[in-house]
C-alpha positions in Angstrom: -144.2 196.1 247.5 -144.8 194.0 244.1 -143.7 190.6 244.3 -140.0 190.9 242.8 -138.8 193.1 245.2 -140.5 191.3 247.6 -138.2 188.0 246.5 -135.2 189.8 246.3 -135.5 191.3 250.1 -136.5 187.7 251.2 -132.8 185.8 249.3 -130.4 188.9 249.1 -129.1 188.5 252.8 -128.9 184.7 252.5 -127.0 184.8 248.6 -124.8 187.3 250.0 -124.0 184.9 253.0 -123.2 182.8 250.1 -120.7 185.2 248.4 -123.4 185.8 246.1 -124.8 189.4 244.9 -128.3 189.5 243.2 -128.1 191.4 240.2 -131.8 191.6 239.5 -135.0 189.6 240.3 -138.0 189.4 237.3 -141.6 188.0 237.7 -143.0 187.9 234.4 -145.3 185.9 232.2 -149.1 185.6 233.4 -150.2 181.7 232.6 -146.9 180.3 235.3 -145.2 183.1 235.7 -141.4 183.1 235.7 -139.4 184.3 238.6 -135.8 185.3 236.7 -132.9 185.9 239.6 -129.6 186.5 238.6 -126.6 186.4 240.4 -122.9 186.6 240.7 -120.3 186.8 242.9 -118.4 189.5 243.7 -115.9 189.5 241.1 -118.0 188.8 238.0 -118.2 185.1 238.1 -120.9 182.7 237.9 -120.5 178.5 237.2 -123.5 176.1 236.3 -122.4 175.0 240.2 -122.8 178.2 241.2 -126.7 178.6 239.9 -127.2 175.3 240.9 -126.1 176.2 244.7 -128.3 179.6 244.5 -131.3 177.9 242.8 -131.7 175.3 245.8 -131.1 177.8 248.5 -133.7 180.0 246.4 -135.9 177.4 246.4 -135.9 176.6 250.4 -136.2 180.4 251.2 -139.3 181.0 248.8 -141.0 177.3 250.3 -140.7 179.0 253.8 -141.8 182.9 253.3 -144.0 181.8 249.9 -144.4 185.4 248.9 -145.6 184.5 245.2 -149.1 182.6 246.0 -149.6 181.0 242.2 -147.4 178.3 240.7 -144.3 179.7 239.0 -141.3 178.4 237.4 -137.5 179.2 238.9 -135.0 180.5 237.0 -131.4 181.2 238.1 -129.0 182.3 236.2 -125.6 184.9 235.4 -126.2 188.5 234.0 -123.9 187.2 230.9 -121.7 188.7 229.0 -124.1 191.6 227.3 -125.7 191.6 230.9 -128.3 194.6 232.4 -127.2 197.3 234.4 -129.0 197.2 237.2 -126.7 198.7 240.1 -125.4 202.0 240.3 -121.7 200.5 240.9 -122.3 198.5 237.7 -122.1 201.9 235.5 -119.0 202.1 237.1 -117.1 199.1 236.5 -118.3 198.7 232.7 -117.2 202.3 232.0 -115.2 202.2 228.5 -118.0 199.4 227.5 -120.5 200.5 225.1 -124.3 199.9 226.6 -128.3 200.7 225.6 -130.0 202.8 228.3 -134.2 203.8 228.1 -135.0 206.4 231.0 -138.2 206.3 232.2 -138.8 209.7 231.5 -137.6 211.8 228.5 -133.6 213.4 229.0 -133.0 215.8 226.5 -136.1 214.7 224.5 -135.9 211.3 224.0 -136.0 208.2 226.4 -133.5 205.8 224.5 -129.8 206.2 224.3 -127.1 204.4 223.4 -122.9 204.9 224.0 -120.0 204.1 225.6 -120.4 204.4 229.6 -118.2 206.7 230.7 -119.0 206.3 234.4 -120.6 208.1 237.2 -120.9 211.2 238.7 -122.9 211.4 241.7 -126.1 209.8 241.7 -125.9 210.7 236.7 -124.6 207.9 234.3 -122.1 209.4 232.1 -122.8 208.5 228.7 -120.7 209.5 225.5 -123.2 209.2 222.7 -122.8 209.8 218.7 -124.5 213.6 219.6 -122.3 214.1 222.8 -121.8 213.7 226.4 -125.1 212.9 228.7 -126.3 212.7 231.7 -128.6 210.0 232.7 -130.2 210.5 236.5 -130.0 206.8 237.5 -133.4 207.2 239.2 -135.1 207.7 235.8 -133.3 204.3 234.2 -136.0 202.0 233.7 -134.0 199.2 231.3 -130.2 199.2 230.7 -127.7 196.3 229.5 -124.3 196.4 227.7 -123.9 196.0 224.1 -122.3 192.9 222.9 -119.1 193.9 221.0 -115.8 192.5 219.9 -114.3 194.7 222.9 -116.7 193.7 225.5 -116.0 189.5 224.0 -112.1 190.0 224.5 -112.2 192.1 228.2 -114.4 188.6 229.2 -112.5 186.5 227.8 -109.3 187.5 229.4 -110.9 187.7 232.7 -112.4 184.0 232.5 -108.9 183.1 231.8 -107.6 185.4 235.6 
Protein backbone atom coordinates (compact mmCIF):
# COMPACT_ATOMS: atom_id res chain seq x y z
CA UNK A 1 0.00 0.00 0.00
CA UNK A 2 2.02 3.33 -0.83
CA UNK A 3 2.25 5.61 1.89
CA UNK A 4 -0.92 7.98 1.36
CA UNK A 5 -3.28 5.50 1.46
CA UNK A 6 -1.56 4.09 4.12
CA UNK A 7 -2.27 7.65 6.16
CA UNK A 8 -5.56 7.96 5.19
CA UNK A 9 -6.66 4.27 6.52
CA UNK A 10 -4.63 5.10 9.77
CA UNK A 11 -6.88 9.03 10.43
CA UNK A 12 -10.19 8.34 8.44
CA UNK A 13 -11.97 6.42 11.39
CA UNK A 14 -10.63 8.96 14.02
CA UNK A 15 -11.62 12.42 11.57
CA UNK A 16 -14.82 10.90 11.08
CA UNK A 17 -15.27 10.37 14.92
CA UNK A 18 -14.60 13.97 14.69
CA UNK A 19 -17.40 14.87 12.18
CA UNK A 20 -14.70 15.08 9.80
CA UNK A 21 -14.62 13.34 6.10
CA UNK A 22 -11.15 13.14 4.36
CA UNK A 23 -11.43 14.27 1.04
CA UNK A 24 -8.00 13.21 -0.14
CA UNK A 25 -4.45 12.48 1.35
CA UNK A 26 -1.12 13.59 -0.91
CA UNK A 27 2.60 12.72 -0.20
CA UNK A 28 4.56 14.63 -2.52
CA UNK A 29 7.86 16.36 -2.91
CA UNK A 30 11.21 14.20 -2.48
CA UNK A 31 13.80 16.51 -0.32
CA UNK A 32 10.78 16.75 2.99
CA UNK A 33 8.09 15.48 1.49
CA UNK A 34 4.70 17.00 2.05
CA UNK A 35 1.80 14.95 3.43
CA UNK A 36 -1.46 17.21 2.03
CA UNK A 37 -4.87 15.96 3.94
CA UNK A 38 -7.82 17.67 3.33
CA UNK A 39 -10.88 17.55 5.11
CA UNK A 40 -14.42 18.74 5.69
CA UNK A 41 -17.30 18.02 7.44
CA UNK A 42 -20.18 16.61 6.25
CA UNK A 43 -21.87 19.50 4.96
CA UNK A 44 -19.13 21.31 3.01
CA UNK A 45 -17.56 23.26 5.81
CA UNK A 46 -14.25 23.73 7.00
CA UNK A 47 -12.84 26.77 9.65
CA UNK A 48 -9.03 27.65 10.38
CA UNK A 49 -10.44 25.87 13.92
CA UNK A 50 -11.43 23.13 12.18
CA UNK A 51 -7.83 22.37 10.43
CA UNK A 52 -6.34 23.34 13.38
CA UNK A 53 -8.42 20.44 15.47
CA UNK A 54 -7.65 17.80 12.46
CA UNK A 55 -3.99 18.86 12.16
CA UNK A 56 -3.23 17.99 16.00
CA UNK A 57 -5.31 14.87 16.03
CA UNK A 58 -3.32 14.09 12.60
CA UNK A 59 -0.32 14.67 14.18
CA UNK A 60 -0.85 12.27 17.46
CA UNK A 61 -2.15 9.41 15.19
CA UNK A 62 0.87 9.58 12.62
CA UNK A 63 3.50 10.00 16.04
CA UNK A 64 1.96 6.60 17.16
CA UNK A 65 1.58 4.34 13.84
CA UNK A 66 4.59 6.46 12.05
CA UNK A 67 3.91 5.00 8.72
CA UNK A 68 6.01 7.66 6.71
CA UNK A 69 9.79 6.87 8.09
CA UNK A 70 11.60 10.23 6.66
CA UNK A 71 10.88 13.75 7.97
CA UNK A 72 7.88 15.44 6.26
CA UNK A 73 5.94 18.47 6.64
CA UNK A 74 1.91 18.43 7.69
CA UNK A 75 -0.42 20.07 5.84
CA UNK A 76 -4.16 20.36 6.60
CA UNK A 77 -6.38 21.99 4.85
CA UNK A 78 -10.22 22.42 3.01
CA UNK A 79 -10.76 21.18 -0.66
CA UNK A 80 -11.74 25.02 -1.36
CA UNK A 81 -13.92 26.41 -3.46
CA UNK A 82 -12.44 25.03 -7.02
CA UNK A 83 -11.79 21.75 -4.92
CA UNK A 84 -10.83 17.99 -6.55
CA UNK A 85 -13.26 15.48 -6.99
CA UNK A 86 -12.14 12.77 -5.29
CA UNK A 87 -15.33 10.70 -4.13
CA UNK A 88 -17.79 9.23 -6.18
CA UNK A 89 -20.69 11.15 -4.17
CA UNK A 90 -18.78 14.34 -4.96
CA UNK A 91 -19.81 14.04 -8.79
CA UNK A 92 -23.04 14.03 -7.42
CA UNK A 93 -23.46 16.90 -5.39
CA UNK A 94 -21.49 19.36 -7.79
CA UNK A 95 -23.68 18.28 -10.72
CA UNK A 96 -24.79 21.64 -12.61
CA UNK A 97 -21.01 22.83 -11.66
CA UNK A 98 -18.62 22.96 -14.48
CA UNK A 99 -15.27 20.73 -13.66
CA UNK A 100 -11.80 19.40 -15.50
CA UNK A 101 -11.55 15.59 -15.44
CA UNK A 102 -8.09 13.49 -16.95
CA UNK A 103 -8.92 9.62 -17.14
CA UNK A 104 -6.21 7.53 -16.72
CA UNK A 105 -6.79 5.88 -19.84
CA UNK A 106 -8.06 7.29 -23.14
CA UNK A 107 -12.36 7.62 -23.40
CA UNK A 108 -13.28 8.32 -26.68
CA UNK A 109 -9.74 9.14 -27.71
CA UNK A 110 -8.55 11.47 -25.49
CA UNK A 111 -7.75 11.53 -21.60
CA UNK A 112 -8.70 15.23 -20.82
CA UNK A 113 -12.19 16.61 -20.54
CA UNK A 114 -13.80 19.38 -19.49
CA UNK A 115 -17.91 20.32 -18.82
CA UNK A 116 -20.56 20.78 -16.73
CA UNK A 117 -21.12 17.55 -14.33
CA UNK A 118 -24.19 16.33 -14.89
CA UNK A 119 -23.98 13.52 -12.25
CA UNK A 120 -23.83 9.86 -11.99
CA UNK A 121 -24.96 6.89 -13.31
CA UNK A 122 -23.91 3.87 -11.83
CA UNK A 123 -20.34 3.47 -11.13
CA UNK A 124 -19.90 6.62 -15.06
CA UNK A 125 -19.54 10.53 -14.39
CA UNK A 126 -21.93 12.24 -16.59
CA UNK A 127 -20.28 14.94 -18.28
CA UNK A 128 -21.90 17.43 -20.80
CA UNK A 129 -18.96 18.66 -22.90
CA UNK A 130 -18.72 21.36 -25.91
CA UNK A 131 -18.87 17.83 -28.32
CA UNK A 132 -21.61 16.12 -26.18
CA UNK A 133 -22.63 14.00 -23.50
CA UNK A 134 -19.86 11.53 -21.88
CA UNK A 135 -19.23 8.97 -19.90
CA UNK A 136 -16.35 8.83 -17.59
CA UNK A 137 -15.84 5.21 -15.76
CA UNK A 138 -14.82 6.70 -12.30
CA UNK A 139 -12.27 3.89 -12.00
CA UNK A 140 -10.31 5.37 -14.86
CA UNK A 141 -10.26 9.21 -13.18
CA UNK A 142 -6.90 9.83 -12.26
CA UNK A 143 -7.19 13.93 -11.47
CA UNK A 144 -10.49 15.83 -11.33
CA UNK A 145 -11.42 19.32 -9.61
CA UNK A 146 -14.24 21.91 -10.33
CA UNK A 147 -13.67 24.85 -12.38
CA UNK A 148 -13.74 28.14 -10.68
CA UNK A 149 -16.61 30.20 -12.13
CA UNK A 150 -18.85 33.06 -11.35
CA UNK A 151 -21.67 30.30 -10.72
CA UNK A 152 -19.63 28.04 -8.65
CA UNK A 153 -18.39 31.75 -6.47
CA UNK A 154 -22.17 32.69 -5.87
CA UNK A 155 -23.59 28.78 -4.93
CA UNK A 156 -20.53 29.15 -2.13
CA UNK A 157 -21.22 32.17 -1.20
CA UNK A 158 -24.75 31.67 -0.36
CA UNK A 159 -24.06 28.52 1.41
CA UNK A 160 -21.25 30.23 3.78
CA UNK A 161 -24.02 32.65 4.54
CA UNK A 162 -26.75 29.12 5.54
Amino acid sequence: MDPARRVEAIIAPSLEAMGFEVVRVRLSGSQTPVLQVMAERPDGTMTIEDCAEVSRAVSALLDVEDPIKSAYNLEVSSPGIDRPLTRLRDYERYAGFEARIETRRPVDGRKRFRGKLLGIDAENIKLATDTGEVLLPFAEIDTAKLVLTDELITASLKQSKQ
